[in-house]
C-alpha positions in Angstrom: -25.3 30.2 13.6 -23.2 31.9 16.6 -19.6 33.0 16.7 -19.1 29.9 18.7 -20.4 27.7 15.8 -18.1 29.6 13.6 -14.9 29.5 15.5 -15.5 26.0 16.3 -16.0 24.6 12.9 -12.7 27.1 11.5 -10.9 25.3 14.0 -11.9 21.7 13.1 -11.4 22.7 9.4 -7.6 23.9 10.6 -7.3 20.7 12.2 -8.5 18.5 9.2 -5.7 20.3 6.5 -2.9 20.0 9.2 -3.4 16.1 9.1 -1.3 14.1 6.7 -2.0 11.1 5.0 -0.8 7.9 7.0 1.2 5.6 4.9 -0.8 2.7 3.8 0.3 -0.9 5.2 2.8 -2.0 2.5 2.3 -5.3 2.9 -1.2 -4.8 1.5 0.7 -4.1 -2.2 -0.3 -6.3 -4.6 3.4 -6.8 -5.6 6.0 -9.2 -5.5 6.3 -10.0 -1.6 10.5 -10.1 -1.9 10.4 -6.5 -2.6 8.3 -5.1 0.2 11.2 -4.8 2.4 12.9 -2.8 -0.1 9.5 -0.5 -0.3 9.6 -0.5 3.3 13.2 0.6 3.7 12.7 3.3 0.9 10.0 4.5 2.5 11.6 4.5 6.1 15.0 6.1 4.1 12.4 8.9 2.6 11.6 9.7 5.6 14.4 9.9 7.2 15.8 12.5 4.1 12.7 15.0 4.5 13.4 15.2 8.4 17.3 16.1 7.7 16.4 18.7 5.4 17.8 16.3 2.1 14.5 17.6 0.3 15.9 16.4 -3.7 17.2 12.9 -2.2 13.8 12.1 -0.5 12.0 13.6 -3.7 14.2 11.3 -5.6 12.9 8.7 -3.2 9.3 9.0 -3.6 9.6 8.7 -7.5 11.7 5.9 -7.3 8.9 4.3 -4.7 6.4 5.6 -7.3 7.8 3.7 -9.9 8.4 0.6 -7.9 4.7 0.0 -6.8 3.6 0.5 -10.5 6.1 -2.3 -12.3 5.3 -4.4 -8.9 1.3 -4.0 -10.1 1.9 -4.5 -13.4 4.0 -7.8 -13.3 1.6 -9.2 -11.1 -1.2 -8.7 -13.3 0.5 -8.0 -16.8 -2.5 -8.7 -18.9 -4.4 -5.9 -17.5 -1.7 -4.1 -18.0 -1.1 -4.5 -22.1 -4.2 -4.5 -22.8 -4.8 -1.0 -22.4 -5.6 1.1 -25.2 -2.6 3.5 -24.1 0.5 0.8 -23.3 3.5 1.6 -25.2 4.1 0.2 -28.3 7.1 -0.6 -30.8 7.1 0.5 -34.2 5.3 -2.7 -35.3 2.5 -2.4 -32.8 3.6 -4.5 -29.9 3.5 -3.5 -26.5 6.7 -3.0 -25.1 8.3 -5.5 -22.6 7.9 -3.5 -19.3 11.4 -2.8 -18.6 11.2 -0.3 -21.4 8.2 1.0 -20.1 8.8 4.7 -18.5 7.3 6.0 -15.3 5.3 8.1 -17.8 4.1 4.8 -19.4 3.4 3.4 -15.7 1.6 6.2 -14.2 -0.8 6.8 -17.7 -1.9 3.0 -18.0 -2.7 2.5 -14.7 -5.4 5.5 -14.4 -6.5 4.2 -18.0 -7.4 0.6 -16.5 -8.4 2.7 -13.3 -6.1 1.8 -10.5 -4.7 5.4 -10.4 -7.8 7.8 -9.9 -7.3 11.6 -12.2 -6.3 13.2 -9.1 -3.2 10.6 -7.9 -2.3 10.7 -11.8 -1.8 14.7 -12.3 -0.2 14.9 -9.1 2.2 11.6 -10.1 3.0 13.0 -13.3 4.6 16.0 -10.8 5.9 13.9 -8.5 8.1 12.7 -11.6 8.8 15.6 -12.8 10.7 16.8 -9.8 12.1 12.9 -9.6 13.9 13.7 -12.8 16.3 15.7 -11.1 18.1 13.0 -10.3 19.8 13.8 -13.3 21.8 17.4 -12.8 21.1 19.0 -16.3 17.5 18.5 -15.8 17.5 20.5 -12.8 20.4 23.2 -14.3 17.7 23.7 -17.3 15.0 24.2 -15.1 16.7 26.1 -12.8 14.5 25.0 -9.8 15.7 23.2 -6.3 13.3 21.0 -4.3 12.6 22.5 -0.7 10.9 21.0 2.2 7.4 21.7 0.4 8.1 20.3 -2.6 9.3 17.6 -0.7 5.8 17.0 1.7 3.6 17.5 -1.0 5.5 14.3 -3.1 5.3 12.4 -0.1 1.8 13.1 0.1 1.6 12.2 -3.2 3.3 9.1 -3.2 1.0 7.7 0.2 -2.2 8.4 -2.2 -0.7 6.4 -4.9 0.3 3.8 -2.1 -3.3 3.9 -1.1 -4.8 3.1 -4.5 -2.4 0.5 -5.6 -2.8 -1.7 -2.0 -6.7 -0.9 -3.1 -7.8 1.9 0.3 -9.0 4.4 -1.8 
């Protein structure tokens, strides 16, 4: 192989990791259809706080979208959902109703029954992380503030789990 080959192919590799992931079509969720326009307007609202430099409010966001898709998922198909080996229980072995169900819960169970690949999981379980700023201790203990990449990579994150819940991936 020349120089040529070489340059040509570091450039197309450049090109590839500069592309983001396009936001899957919404409407494609299997969720209740009455809250896609709120999904949609989170999204757009996101957006919108990541462009104005509001990098903790559009983190907040994404987890907040995060969470959203998953209950959407799993009230539409709530069997799959408690059957899992891993769904929260109560003290007596029943599985908990889903509003007491964490994003922790969400995220776990739905890689267990395989609608969240290992990769959108780990990189969930982040996303939340940062999402539990939205309490101020939890960011004053960790002593830690969201900036613009913290921001694009949950974004990022959020559109894969997008993706595998509407089924793309």
């Amino acid at each position: 192989m020349g120089k040529d080959a070489d340059s040509k192919r570091t450039e197309t590799v450049e090109t590839f990791l500069e592309q983001e992931l396009s936001i899957p079509n919404v409407q494609k969720l299997p969720i209740e259809p009455a809250v896609i326009p709120i999904i949609e307007k989170r999204l757009k609202e996101a957006q919108i706080a990541l462009a104005a430099g509001a990098y903790l409010s559009g983190v907040i966001m994404c987890g907040s979208i995060l969470e959203a898709i998953l209950l959407g998922k799993a009230q539409q198909e709530p069997r799959l959902f408690n059957t899992s080996k891993i769904s929260p229980r109560t003290e007596n072995g029943k599985v908990k109703q889903f509003q007491e169900w964490t994003l922790a819960n969400f995220i776990d169970v739905a890689s267990d029954i395989g609608i969240l690949k290992l990769d959108v999981k780990k990189f969930s379980h982040g996303l939340r992380d940062f999402r539990n700023y939205i309490h101020p201790y939890q960011q004053m203990i960790s002593g830690f503030t969201p900036d613009e990449h913290t921001a694009k990579v949950c974004f990022q994150v959020l559109k894969a789990a997008l993706a595998s819940v509407a089924g793309d991936r």
